[in-house]
N, C-alpha and C positions, 0 to 999 in steps of 0.2 A: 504494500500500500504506500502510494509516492506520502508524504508528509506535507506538499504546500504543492498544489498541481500549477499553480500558472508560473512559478520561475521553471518547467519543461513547456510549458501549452506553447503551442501553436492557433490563435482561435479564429474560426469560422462563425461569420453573424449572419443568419438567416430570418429574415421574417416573414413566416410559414404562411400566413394568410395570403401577401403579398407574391412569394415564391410560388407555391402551388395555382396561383389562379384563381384563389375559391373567390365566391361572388361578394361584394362590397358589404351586403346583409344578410345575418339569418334568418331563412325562412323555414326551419327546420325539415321537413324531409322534401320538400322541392326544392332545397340547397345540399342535402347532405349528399357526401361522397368520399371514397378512400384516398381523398387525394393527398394523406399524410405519408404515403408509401413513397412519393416524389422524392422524399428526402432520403429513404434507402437508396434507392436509385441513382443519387446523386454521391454516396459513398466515395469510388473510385474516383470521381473528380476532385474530391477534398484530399484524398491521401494522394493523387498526381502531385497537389499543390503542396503535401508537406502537412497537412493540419492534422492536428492530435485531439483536438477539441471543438465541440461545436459549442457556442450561443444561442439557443433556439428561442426567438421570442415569443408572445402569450398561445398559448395551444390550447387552454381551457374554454371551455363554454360561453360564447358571449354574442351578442347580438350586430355588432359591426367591427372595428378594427384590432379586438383583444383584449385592448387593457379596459374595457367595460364587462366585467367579468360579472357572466352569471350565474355558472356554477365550478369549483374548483379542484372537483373530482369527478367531473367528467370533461371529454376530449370535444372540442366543438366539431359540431356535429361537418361541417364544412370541410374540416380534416380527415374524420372518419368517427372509429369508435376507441375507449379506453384499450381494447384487445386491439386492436392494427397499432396501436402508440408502443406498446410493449411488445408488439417486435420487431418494429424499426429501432425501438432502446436498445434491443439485441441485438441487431445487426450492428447498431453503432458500436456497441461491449465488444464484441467479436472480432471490430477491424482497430482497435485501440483506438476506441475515437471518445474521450471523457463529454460527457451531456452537459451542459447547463441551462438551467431552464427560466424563464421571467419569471420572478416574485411578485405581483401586483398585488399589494396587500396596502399603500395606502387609500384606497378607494375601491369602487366596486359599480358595477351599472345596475340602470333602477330594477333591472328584470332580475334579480338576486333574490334568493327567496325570501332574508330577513327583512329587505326592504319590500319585496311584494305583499310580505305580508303586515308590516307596518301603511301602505298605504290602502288596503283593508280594512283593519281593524282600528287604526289609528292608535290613540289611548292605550285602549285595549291589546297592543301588542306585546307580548313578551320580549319582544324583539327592538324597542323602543332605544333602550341604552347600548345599542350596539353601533349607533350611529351620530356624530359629531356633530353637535351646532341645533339639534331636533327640538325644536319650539313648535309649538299650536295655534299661537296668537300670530302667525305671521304666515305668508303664502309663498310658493315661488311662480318661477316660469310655467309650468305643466300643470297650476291649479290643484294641486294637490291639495289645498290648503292646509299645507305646512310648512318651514322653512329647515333648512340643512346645511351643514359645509358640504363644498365640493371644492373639486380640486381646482385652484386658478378661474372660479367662480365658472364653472363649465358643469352646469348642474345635472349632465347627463352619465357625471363621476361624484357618486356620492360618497362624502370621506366613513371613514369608518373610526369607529372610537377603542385607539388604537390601549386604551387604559382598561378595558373590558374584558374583565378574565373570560368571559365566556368568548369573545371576537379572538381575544389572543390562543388561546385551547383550539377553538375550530381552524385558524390557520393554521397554527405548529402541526396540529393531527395531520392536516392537508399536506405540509409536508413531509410530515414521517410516511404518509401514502406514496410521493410520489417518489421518494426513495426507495422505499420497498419495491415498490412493481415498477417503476421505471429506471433504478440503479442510478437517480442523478448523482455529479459529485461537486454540483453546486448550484448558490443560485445568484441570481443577477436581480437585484430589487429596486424595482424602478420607483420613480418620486423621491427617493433615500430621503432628501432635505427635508422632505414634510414630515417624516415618522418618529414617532416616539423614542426617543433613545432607549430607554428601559425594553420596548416592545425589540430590538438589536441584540437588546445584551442576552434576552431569554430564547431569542432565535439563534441566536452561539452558542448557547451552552446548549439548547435541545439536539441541535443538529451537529455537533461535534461529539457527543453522547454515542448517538448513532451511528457515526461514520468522523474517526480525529481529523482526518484529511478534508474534509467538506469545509468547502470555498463559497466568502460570501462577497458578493461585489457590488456596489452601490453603483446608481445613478447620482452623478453628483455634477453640476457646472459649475457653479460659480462655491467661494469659499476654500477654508483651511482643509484640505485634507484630511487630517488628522483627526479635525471631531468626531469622523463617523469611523476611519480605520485606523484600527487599534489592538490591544488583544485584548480588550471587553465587549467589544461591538465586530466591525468587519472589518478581511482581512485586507479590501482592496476597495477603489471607486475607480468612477472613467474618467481617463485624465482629459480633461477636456480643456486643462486651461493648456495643454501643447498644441494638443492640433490644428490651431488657428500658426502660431507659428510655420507649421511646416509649410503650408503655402504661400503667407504673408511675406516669408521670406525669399522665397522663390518670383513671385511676383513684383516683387520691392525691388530685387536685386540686392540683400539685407540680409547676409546670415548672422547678422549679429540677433537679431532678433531671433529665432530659434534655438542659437547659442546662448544666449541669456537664460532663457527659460528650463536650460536642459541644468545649466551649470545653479539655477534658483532649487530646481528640483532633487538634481543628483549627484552635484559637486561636495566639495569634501564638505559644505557647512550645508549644504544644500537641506532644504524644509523634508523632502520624503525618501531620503539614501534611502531609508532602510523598509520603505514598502515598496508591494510591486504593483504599482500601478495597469489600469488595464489600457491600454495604447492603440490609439485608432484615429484614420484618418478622414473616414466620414461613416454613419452609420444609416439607419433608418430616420431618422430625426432632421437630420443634415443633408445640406447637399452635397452632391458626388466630388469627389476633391479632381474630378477632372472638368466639369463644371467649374470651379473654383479657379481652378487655375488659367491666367493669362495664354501659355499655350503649355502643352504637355509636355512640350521637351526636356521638363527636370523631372516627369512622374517617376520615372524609374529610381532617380535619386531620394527622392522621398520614401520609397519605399526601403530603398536602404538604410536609411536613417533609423524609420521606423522599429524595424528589423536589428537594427543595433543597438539601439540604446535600452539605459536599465528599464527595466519591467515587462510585461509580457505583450506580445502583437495581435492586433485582430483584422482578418480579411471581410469587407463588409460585399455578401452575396455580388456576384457580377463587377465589383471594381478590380479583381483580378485581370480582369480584360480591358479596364480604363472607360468603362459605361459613363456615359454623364446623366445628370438630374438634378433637376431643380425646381423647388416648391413652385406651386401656382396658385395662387389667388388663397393663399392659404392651406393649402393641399398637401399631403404628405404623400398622396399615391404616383406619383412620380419618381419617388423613391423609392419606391416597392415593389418593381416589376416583376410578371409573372418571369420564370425563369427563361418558358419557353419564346419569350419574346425578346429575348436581349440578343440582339447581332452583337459580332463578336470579327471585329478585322484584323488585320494583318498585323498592323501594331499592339491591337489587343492581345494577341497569342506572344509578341512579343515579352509586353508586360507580365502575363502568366508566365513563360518559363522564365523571368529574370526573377520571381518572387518565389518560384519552387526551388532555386538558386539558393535564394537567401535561407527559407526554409532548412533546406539542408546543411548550409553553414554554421546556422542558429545553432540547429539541435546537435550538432558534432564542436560546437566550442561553450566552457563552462565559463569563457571570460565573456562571453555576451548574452548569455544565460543569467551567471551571477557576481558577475566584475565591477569595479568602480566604475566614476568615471571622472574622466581627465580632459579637458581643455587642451591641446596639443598645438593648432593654428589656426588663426581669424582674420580672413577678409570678407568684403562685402560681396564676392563668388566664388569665396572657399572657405570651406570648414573642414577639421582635422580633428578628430578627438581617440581616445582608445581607452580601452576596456581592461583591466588584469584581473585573475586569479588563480592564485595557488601556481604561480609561475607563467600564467601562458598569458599574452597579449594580444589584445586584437586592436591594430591600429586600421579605423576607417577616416579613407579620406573621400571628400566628394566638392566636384568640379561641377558649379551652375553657370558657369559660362559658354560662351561660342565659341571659346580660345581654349589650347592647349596649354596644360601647367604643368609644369616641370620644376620639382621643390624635393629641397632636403628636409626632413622632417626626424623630431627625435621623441620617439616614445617611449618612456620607462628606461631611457639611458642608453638608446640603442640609437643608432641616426639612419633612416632609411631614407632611399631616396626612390621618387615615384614620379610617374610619367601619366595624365590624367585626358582621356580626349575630352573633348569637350560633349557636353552635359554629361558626365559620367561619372561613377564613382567605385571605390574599393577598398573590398578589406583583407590586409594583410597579415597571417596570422604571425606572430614571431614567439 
């Protein structure tokens, strides 16, 4: 049993609703279908790329995008059934592929049973204290006449009263299910900042009970790292205060700006050395970091970066091949395309074998795995930094210019000298 699975992960972000196709709403069995089997099927593409891990985002019961959860032991029905989820979990078990599944526990959609039946019985529900903000004197949008928290005042995510021993019981059990029958070995808890601290420290110790090794990662953007990962709470969140660097820089012509943020995070005084942050370049939420960028001719260097620096890497569905997307009019479904409709070009297979590349460098060097990191050389279209442990060095350099570089470079006392074409980058193991 590995001890802390993301200093090995390699991770794959899919979001299944998006991936597979299924229709925008539930309509239960004029939308249900096995289309959760797509993601077996899609195994040997993940292990081509190198990945040991997937991210599976919400898979449970809900009425449109996931994280409106209406029930959390069962598989929505769009995907298929709890039996077809449990052996695609096998399949994943089988090919060394660790699961991690979406935690949506600070809210829940109105179609929930404790809320259906609060909007019912009203008063009279037993179910009354299971939800945040629940007054009588006051109405919302849907006439329900009553008022609630939701999340980010989006009243079709009603928060849940995360102080509730019975709300807290019925999640934890949810996950002690979904570890049993589906062997996650972790989870990924989306909203993190809104939730209870106390309700983190009991989901640690339940789920480390179970399984020492089980990984908990927060959704986290703005803020200290630290409050939420810890060894009372979780062991990691998504770093999302880098990933605006990696392109800003590129686009700027500015690697100082990605340089900063790396030497803030993981230099020797650096705020998070000693967690492993989860490391990504766009996900579901975000737009495609090829979108993003002015033109691609540094993608590949980015993903080197990526790929090198402390904490662990995540492939978000179809950017392996340099897909772009970008929000509309408020829209997240341009992020999410079905799998079967992403073209995939000449450049794009490029990208794919330069990142099954990296993949395999990763997981064969324990100094990019679990090595410091070192500041080595900074210009505004070159950065140079490297990695040590336990003797072995990995110095990467990476070249965003149109120009060829040609530089002596000294890492860890050793002075190497490297030849860089332009937009290109490398790592040197010494």
């Amino acid at each position: 049993m590995k001890t802390y699975i993301a200093n090995e992960s390699i991770y794959y972000h899919i979001y299944p609703l998006g991936f597979t196709g299924a229709p925008k709403k539930n309509e239960g069995d004029s939308t249900a279908a096995k289309r959760i089997y797509k993601i077996a099927e899609h195994i040997p593409h993940m292990k081509s790329l190198g990945i040991n891990a997937l991210y599976l985002g919400p898979v449970f019961e809900s009425v449109y995008h996931g994280y409106d959860t209406a029930d959390y032991r069962k598989l929505d029905t769009r995907l298929g059934t709890v039996e077809d989820f449990e052996k695609v979990c096998k399949e994943l078990e089988e090919n060394n592929i660790d699961l991690i599944l979406d935690g949506v526990f600070n809210h829940v959609g109105r179609h929930f049973f404790a809320f259906e039946d609060v909007k019912t019985k009203r008063e009279a529900s037993p179910y009354c204290s299971w939800f945040s903000g629940l007054r009588f004197d006051m109405n919302n949008s849907y006439n329900d006449g009553f008022h609630y928290d939701a999340w980010q005042g989006h009243e079709e995510l009603v928060k849940l009263n995360l102080k509730n021993e019975d709300v807290i019981n019925y999640l934890l059990e949810s996950v002690g299910m979904w570890i049993e029958k589906f062997g996650i070995k972790g989870l990924r808890l989306d909203a993190a900042d809104c939730i209870d601290h106390d309700f983190f420290r009991r989901l640690r110790k339940y789920t480390t009970e179970i399984r020492p090794d089980f990984w908990l990662m927060g959704e986290i953007i703005h803020g200290d790292y630290r409050v939420w990962a810890n060894k009372e709470m979780l062991h990691s969140v998504t770093n999302y205060e880098m990933h605006k660097g990696y392109y800003s820089g590129i686009n700027d012509k500015n690697m100082f700006e990605p340089a900063h943020g790396l030497l803030r995070e993981y230099g020797d005084w650096g705020l998070y050395k000693d967690l492993v942050l989860y490391n990504f370049v766009d996900n579901h939420d975000i737009n495609r970091l090829a979108s993003y960028l002015k033109s691609t001719d540094n993608i590949k260097n980015i993903y080197t970066m990526l790929f090198a620096v402390p904490g662990t890497p995540s492939i978000y569905y179809g950017s392996e091949y340099g897909i772009k997307g970008e929000k509309t009019n408020h829209s997240d479904a341009p992020l999410r395309p079905c799998w079967d409709d992403i073209e995939i070009t000449e450049e794009g297979k490029e990208l794919f074998a330069h990142i099954a590349k990296l993949s395999e460098i990763r997981k064969n060097s324990n100094a990019l795995k679990y090595g410091d990191f070192k500041q080595v050389h900074l210009e505004n279209e070159f950065f140079a930094f490297s990695r040590t442990k336990d003797g072995e060095t990995a110095l990467i350099a990476v070249n965003i210019s149109g120009n060829e570089k040609k530089i002596n470079l000294n890492a860890n006392g050793r002075n190497v000298y490297t030849e860089l074409k332009p937009y290109s980058s490398e790592i040197i193991m010494l």
